[in-house]
C-alpha positions as CSV (number, residue, x, y, z in Angstrom):
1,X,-16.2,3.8,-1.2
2,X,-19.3,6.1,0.1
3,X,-20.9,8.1,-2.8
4,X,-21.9,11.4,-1.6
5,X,-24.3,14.1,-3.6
6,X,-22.3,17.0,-2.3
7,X,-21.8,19.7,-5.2
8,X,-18.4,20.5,-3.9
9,X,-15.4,19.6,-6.1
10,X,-14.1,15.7,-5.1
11,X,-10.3,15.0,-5.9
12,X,-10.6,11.7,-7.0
13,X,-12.7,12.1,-9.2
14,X,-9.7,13.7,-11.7
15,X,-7.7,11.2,-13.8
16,X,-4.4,11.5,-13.5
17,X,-2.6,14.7,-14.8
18,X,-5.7,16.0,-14.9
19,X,-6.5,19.3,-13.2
20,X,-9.2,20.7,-11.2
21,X,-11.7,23.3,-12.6
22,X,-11.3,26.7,-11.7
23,X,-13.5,29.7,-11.5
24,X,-11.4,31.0,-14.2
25,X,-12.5,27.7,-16.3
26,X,-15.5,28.1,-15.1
27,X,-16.2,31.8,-16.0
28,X,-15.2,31.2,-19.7
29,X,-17.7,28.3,-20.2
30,X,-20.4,30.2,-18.9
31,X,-19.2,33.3,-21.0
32,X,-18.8,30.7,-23.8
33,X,-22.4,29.8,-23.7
34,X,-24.0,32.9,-23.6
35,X,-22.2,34.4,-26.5
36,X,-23.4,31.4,-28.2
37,X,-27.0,31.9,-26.9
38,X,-26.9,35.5,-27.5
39,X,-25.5,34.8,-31.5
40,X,-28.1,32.1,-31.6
41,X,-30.8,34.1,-30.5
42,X,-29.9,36.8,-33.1
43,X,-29.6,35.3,-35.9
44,X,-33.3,33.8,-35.1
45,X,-34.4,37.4,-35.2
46,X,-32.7,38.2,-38.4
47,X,-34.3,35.3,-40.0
48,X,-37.5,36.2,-38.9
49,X,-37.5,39.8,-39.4
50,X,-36.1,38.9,-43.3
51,X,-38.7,36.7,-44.0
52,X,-41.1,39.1,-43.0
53,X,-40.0,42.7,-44.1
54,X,-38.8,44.0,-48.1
55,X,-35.6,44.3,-47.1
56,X,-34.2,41.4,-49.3
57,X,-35.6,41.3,-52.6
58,X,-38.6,38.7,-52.5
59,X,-37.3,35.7,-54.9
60,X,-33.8,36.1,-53.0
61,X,-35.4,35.8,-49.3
62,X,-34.7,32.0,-49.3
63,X,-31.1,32.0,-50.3
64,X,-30.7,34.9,-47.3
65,X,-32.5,32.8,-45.2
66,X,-30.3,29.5,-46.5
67,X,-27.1,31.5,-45.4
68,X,-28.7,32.5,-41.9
69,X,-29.2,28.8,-41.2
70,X,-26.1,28.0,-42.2
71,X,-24.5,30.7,-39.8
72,X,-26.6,29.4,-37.1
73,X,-25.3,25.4,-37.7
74,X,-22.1,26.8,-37.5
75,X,-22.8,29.0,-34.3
76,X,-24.5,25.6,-32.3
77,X,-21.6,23.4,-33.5
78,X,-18.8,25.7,-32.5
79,X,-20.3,27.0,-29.1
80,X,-22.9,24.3,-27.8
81,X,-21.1,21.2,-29.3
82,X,-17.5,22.4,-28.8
83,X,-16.2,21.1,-32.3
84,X,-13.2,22.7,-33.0
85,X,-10.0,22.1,-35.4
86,X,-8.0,20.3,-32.0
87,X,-6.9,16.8,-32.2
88,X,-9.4,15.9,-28.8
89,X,-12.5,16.7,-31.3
90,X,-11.8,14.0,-34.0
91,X,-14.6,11.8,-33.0
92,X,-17.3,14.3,-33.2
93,X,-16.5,15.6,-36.5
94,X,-16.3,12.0,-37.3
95,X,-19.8,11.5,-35.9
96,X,-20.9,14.6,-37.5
97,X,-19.5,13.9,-41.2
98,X,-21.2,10.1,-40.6
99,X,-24.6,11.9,-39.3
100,X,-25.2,14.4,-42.6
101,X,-24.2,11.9,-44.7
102,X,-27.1,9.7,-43.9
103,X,-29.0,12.5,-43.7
104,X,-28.1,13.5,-47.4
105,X,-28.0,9.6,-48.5
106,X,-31.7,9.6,-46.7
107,X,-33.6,13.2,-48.5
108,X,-31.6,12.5,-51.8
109,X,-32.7,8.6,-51.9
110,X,-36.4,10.1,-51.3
111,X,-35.9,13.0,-53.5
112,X,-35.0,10.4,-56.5
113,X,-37.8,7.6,-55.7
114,X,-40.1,10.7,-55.9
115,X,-38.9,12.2,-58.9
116,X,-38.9,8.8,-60.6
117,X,-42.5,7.6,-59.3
118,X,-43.9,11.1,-61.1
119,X,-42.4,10.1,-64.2
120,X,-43.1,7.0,-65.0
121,X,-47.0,7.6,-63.2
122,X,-49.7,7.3,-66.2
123,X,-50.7,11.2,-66.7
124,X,-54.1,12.0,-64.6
125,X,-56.2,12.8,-67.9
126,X,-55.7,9.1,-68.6
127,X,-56.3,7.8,-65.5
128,X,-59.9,9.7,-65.1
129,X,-60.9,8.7,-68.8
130,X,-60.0,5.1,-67.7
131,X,-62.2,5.4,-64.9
132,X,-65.3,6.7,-66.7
């Protein structure tokens, strides 16, 4: 079989049942993207422009900026990594779930050897007399 670097659609490269793209198809990724980009891209803005203006009041600007991000994990999952409610997407939510849970396990592991370390560490007046 001859490989060829030809950008042109091939045939066999479909399983079968499979169909061909289409412009259509084609069309509503790109679409797809740039919605995403475009959401993406202003929701950067917002956070930027709230962290630096008094339009939020100043102890609330980092729960406004917690929900931005939020909105913004939801935008990249839903239009860059295509995880949807179908049945075809199990396995990255999967991967996902497993992913912020070591993430989580990871921060809240360090967060309680920190917290512990501090309390049971000798209080600093004691440690300079000691050293005198």
């Amino acid at each position: 079989m001859s490989m060829h670097l030809s950008s042109e659609f091939d045939p066999r490269d479909l399983a079968p049942g499979d169909e061909g793209p289409t412009d259509s198809a084609i069309f509503r990724g790109v679409i797809e993207y740039v919605v995403g980009f475009v959401l993406a891209l202003g929701l950067t803005g917002v956070s930027f422009y709230v962290a630096g203006s008094d339009l939020i009041w100043k102890p609330g600007i980092a729960t406004g900026l917690i929900v931005l991000a939020i909105a913004q994990m939801g935008v990249h999952l839903v239009f860059f990594l295509h995880i949807t409610t179908s049945p075809d997407s199990t396995n990255n939510v999967l991967a996902l779930a497993f992913g912020v849970l070591i993430v989580l396990l990871v921060i809240g592991g360090s967060l309680w050897i920190i917290t512990h370390l501090n309390h049971n560490m000798m209080p600093m007046e004691t440690i300079m007399q000691m050293q005198r």
